[in-house]
N, C-alpha and C positions, 0 to 999 in steps of 0.2 A: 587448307591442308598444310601441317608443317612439312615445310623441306626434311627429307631426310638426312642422316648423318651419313657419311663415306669414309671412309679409310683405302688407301691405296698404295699396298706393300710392297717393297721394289728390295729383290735380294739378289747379289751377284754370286755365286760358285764356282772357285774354283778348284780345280781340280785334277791334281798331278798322280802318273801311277807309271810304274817304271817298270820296260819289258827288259830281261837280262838273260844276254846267251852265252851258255857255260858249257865245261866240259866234265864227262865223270861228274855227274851228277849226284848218284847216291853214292859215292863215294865219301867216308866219313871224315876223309881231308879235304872237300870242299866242305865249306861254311855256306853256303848258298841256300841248301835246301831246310835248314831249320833257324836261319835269321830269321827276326822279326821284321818287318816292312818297314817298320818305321826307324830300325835300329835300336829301338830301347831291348831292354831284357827282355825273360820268358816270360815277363808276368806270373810269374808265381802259379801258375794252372795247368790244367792239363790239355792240350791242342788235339782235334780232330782232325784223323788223315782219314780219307775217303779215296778208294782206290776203284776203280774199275775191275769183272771178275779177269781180262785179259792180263791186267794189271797184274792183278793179285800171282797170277798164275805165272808170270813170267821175272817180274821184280820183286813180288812179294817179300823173300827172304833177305833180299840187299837192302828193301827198304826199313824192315826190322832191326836190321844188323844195322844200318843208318843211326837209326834215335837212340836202340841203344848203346851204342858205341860214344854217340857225342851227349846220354845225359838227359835229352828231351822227353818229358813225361807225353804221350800220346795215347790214345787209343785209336782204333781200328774201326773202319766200316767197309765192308763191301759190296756195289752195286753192281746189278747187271747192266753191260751194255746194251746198245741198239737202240733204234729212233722208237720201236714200242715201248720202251722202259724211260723215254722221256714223259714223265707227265707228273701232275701236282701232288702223285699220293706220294711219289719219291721223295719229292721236297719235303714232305711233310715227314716221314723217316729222315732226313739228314736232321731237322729242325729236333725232332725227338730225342737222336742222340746227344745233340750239343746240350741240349735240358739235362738231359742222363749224365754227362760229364760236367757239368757245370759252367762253360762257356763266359768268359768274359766279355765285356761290351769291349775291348779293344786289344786285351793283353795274350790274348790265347787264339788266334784267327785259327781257321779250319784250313787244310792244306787239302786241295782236290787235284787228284793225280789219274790224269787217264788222256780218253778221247771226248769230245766236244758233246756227250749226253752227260757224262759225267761235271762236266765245267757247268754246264747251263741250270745240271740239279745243284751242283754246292754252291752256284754262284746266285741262283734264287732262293735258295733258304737262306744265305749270310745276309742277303740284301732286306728281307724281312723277318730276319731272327734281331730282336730288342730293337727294331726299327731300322735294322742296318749295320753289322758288325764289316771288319775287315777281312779277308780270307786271298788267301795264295793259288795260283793257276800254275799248273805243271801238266800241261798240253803233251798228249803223246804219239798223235798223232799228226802227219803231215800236214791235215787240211787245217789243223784244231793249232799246229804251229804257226802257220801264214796268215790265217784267217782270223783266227776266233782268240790268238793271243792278244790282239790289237782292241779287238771290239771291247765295247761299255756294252752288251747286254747282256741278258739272261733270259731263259723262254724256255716253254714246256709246251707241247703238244697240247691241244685238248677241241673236242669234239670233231676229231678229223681234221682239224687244221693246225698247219705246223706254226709250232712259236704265238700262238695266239692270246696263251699269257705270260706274260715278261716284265722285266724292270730293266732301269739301267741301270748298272750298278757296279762299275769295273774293279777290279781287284787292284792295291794297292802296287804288287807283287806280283809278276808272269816269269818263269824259270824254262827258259829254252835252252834243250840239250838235244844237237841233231844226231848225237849217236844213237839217240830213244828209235830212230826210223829204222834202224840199222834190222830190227828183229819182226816188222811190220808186215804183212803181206805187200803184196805185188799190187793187188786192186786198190788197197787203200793208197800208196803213192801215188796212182793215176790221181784217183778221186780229188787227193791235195793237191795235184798238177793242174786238175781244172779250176780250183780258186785263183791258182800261181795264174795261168792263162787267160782268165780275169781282170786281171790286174793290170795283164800285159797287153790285152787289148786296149783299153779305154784311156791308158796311159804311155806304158813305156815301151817303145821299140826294141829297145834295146834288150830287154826281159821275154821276148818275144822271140827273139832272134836265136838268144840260149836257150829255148824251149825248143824252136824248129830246129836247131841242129843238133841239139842231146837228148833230144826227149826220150830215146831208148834206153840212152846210157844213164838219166837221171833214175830211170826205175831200176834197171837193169842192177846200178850201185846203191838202189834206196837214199841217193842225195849224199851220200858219204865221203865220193871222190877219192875213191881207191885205186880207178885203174893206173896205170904207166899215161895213159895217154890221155888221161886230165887232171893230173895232178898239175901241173904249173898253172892251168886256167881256174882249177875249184869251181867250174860252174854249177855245182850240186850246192856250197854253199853259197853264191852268188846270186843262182835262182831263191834262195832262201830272203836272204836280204834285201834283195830288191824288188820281193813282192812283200815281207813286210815291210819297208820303206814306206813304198806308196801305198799302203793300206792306211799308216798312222800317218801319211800326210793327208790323207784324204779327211780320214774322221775326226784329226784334231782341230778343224776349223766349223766342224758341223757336227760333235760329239754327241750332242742331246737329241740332232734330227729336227731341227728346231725351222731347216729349210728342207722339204719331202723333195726336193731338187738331188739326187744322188748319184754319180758316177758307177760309186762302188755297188749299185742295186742292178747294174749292168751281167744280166745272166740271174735274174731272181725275180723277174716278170710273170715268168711262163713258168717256171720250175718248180713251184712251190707245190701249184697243185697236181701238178705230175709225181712227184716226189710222193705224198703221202697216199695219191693213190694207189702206184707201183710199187711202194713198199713190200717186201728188203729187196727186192729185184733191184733196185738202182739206188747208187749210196747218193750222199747229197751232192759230191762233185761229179758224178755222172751227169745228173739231170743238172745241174748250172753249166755244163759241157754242153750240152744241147741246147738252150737254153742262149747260148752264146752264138749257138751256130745259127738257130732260128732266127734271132736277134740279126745276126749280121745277113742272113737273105735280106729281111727284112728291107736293112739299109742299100742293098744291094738292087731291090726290086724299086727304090725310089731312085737310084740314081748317085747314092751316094757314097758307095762303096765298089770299087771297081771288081772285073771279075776276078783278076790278077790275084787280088789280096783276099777274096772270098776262098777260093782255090789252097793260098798258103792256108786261112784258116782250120782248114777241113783236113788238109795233110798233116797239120801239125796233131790235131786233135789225134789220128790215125795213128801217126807215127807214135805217139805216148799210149798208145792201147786203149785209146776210147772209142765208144759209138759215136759217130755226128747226130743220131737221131733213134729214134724210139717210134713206136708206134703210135702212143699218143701226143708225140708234136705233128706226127701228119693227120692229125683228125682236127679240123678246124673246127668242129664244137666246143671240144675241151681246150684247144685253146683261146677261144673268144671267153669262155666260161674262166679260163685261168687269167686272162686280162683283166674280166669284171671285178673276179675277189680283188685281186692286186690296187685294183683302181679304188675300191674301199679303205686298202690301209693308205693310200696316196691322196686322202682326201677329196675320191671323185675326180680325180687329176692320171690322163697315164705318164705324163712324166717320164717317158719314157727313153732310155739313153739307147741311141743308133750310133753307128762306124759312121764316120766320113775321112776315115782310112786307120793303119793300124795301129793305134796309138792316139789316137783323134777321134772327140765324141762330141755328138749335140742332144737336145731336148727336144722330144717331140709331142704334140698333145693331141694329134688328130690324123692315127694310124686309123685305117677303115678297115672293115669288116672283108673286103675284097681284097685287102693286101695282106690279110692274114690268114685268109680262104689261099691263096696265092703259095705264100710261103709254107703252109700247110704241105700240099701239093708237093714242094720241091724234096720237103723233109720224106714227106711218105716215099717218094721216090726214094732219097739215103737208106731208107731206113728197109727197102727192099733189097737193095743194093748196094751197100756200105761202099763200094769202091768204085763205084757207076762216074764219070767225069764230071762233072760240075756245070762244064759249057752245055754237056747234053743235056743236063735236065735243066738249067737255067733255059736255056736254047727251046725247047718240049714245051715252054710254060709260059714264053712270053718274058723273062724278068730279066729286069736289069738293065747297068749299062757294059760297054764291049770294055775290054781289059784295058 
């Protein structure tokens, strides 16, 4: 038998993309929102701006008066928000239009302007329109700021499970303007205060510390830092910064996911499948709220998370207007059944990131069915009693260790 032939293809990528926080955005004296990424011209074409219907409704005319005020040939699309309108028929209208307008392979990127449904449709149709075009991120919401301005991906909903088709595919070009929160509701600021909180657990103290002491007044001022009495500190844009800090330090050493090892998946265990069931009942940073809380009984019923700092966690969640729990984080079905899926996209691995305090995380691969029956329990209890002590029900159930 002849030996076969082999070939064995070794290609390195890299890959720079620059996030940039501005002010008066659509303002047509900034230059910001219709450069090109890369700084060359317009490319001679006409650019796709994709707007969300919120969008449309509330910036629509400024962003008009935008393009044509500075000259940029564009046309228009507008999608509807919300996590039902995330799915592949959407892509597949963004893609249609770019065909309709005539879309260059690199000189005319598409500009998507909204919240994080709207990012994840433009930014999967650029990623498989002519195999991969360029396109711009103009996030307008809190969580879609902190979170989703950092990330490499893109995902669509599909057959009940969230993000289950995606790419990676990061946009050249991310345009942060926190005056965009200024006009947001009140629930959406929480929602992006639980990514911020996120963040602040598995890393920084520090981030954590400006969440427990402002979290009222972060919603309260939608992160803007208007009152008298935090203007000199700007913890509104501080909490900004230093949860995307550690976001793009985290992803920029593990961008591709290339180690299913992740910090940043801390609050994205358990949530996923809560999330799509409970749908619109709970936005996506509600349930990673929970999700965080779970997590840290969790580390708490092993021993590795004192009561002390369980306690602060749950106050802080409270003090920013969120639930610590939900109905179905105390059903230990669903959630044994949300660890299984998760443990599929982790390659059969739970991998799963626990407190051993606030700011301090480990890997763990061999949570039992009894410690999540357990933590189940304590959640149901929140979750009857949003303001019930922590010692008691910790105390009621056996968990943990003394403060």
């Amino acid at each position: 038998m002849t030996e076969p032939y082999r070939w064995t293809m070794r290609a390195t990528r890299r890959y720079d993309y620059e996030i940039v926080e501005t002010t008066n955005l659509f303002d047509p004296g900034n230059p910001e929102l219709g450069r090109q990424p890369d700084g060359s011209g317009n490319g001679g074409g006409t650019r796709l701006v994709v707007m969300d219907e919120t969008v449309e409704e509330i910036y629509g005319q400024r962003i008009r008066h935008y393009f044509t005020r500075t000259g940029t040939a564009v046309e228009y699309l507008t999608l509807p928000g919300g996590d039902a309108h995330k799915t592949f028929e959407q892509v597949l209208r963004v893609a249609s239009r770019l065909t309709a307008i005539g879309t260059n392979r690199r000189g005319t990127p598409p500009i998507a302007i909204g919240g994080g449904v709207v990012q994840d449709v433009v930014g999967m149709a650029a990623s498989l329109y002519r195999r991969g075009i360029p396109y711009v991120r103009v996030p307008t919401t809190l969580l879609c700021q902190i979170d989703g301005s950092v990330s490499a991906k893109t995902g669509v909903n599909y057959e009940g499970c969230r993000n289950r088709l995606g790419t990676f595919a990061p946009p050249p070009l991310t345009l942060i303007d926190r005056g965009l929160i200024a006009s947001v509701p009140a629930r959406q600021v929480r929602s992006g205060l639980g990514e911020a909180l996120k963040m602040a657990l598995i890393k920084d103290s520090s981030l954590f510390g400006l969440l427990e002491e402002y979290g009222p007044v972060l919603v309260a001022e939608r992160l803007q830092d208007s009152g008298p009495d935090t203007r000199a500190l700007r913890p509104g844009r501080t909490v900004m910064h230093r949860a995307i800090a550690g976001m793009a330090e985290e992803l920029q050493k593990n961008l591709w996911e290339t180690d299913l090892k992740r910090i940043v998946d801390y609050g994205h265990t358990f949530s996923p499948l809560v999330e799509m069931s409970a749908r619109p009942e709970l936005c996506h940073g509600e349930a990673v709220t929970m999700d965080c809380v779970f997590s840290a009984v969790l580390a708490h019923h092993r021993g590795r998370l004192r009561l002390r700092d369980l306690e602060r966690i749950v106050d802080t969640v409270r003090r920013i207007g969120l639930a610590p729990s939900h109905p179905m984080f105390g059903d230990p079905t669903v959630m044994r059944q949300a660890l299984a899926d998760t443990m599929r996209h982790r390659d059969n691995h739970q991998y799963l990131t626990l407190l051993t305090g606030i700011g301090r995380t480990e890997f763990v691969d061999d949570v039992t069915e009894a410690e999540i029956n357990d933590a189940a329990r304590v959640m149901a209890a929140l979750d009857r009693d949003p303001h019930i002590p922590l010692a008691d029900v910790c105390a009621s159930h056996h968990v943990g260790m003394a403060a």
